[in-house]
N, C-alpha and C positions, 0 to 999 in steps of 0.2 A: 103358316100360322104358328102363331107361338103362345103359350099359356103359361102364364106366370102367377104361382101361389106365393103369397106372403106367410114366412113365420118369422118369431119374436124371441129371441133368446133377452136376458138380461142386457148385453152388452151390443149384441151383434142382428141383421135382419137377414135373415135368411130369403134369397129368392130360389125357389126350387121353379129352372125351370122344362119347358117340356114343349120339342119340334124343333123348327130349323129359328135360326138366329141369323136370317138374311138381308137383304135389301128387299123394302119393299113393306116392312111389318116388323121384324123380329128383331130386329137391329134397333129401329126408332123404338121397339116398347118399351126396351129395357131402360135406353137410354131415358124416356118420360117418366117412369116408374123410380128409378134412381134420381133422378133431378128433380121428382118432386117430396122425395125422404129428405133429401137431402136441405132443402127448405124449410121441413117439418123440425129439422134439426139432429136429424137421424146421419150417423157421418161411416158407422162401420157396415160391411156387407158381406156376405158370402153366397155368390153364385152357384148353385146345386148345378151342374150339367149333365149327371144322370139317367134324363130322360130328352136331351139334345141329340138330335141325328145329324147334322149339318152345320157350320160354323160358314158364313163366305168371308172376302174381306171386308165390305161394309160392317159385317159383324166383330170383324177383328177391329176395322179403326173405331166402330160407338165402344167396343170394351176400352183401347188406351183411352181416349175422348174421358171416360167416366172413370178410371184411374187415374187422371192427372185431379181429376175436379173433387173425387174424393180425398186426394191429397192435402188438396188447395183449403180442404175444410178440414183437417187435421184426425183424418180416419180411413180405414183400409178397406182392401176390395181384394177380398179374396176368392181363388175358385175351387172348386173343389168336384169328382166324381167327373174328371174329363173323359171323354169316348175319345176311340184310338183318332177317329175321324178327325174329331175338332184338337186334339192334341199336334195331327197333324199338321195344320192349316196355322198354328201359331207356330208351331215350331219353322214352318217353312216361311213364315211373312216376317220373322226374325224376330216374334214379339213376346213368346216362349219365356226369357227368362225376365222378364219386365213385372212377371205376376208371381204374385204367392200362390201357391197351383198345390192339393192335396191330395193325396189318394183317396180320401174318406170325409165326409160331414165332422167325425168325431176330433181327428185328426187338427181338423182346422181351426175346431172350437177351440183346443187346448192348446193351440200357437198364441203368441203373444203377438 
């Protein structure tokens, strides 16, 4: 299960989220939750992973999936607060350096 809170910065939407990011649930949420900002007109984001236990690969291909398409609409997808776990699971699936990846929320806000 996966639980996704919405915040609002000026520029950016913060998803903070919390549980596993797998097949099955937590992969398809994100990926509905972002595809449907993204219609809103909402084009930048930053993924809180924080409070993520688990990344699998369905979860790594719905993140590139929704980095190409936040592209495609001329705005960024950034992550930020990754666990050693899920840091792992990117860096092994080769997709590691594809993403703007921050040590901190604060961090990311103040990247351009």
């Amino acid at each position: 299960m996966l639980n996704i809170t919405k915040r609002q910065t000026e520029e950016i939407t913060i998803l903070d989220l919390e549980g596993n990011v797998i097949l099955g649930g937590g992969s398809r949420k994100i990926g509905e939750e972002i595809r449907s900002l993204i219609k809103t007109g909402t084009s930048n984001f930053l993924l809180n992973f924080s409070h993520v236990k688990y990344i699998d690969s369905s979860g790594v291909g719905e993140l590139f999936s929704l980095l190409e398409l936040v592209k495609q609409n001329d705005g960024k997808l950034k992550l930020s607060n990754l666990p050693l776990k899920v840091e792992e699971v990117l860096t092994l699936s080769g997709f590691l350096p594809m993403f703007e990846i921050y040590k901190d929320e604060s961090t990311a806000l103040q990247s351009n």
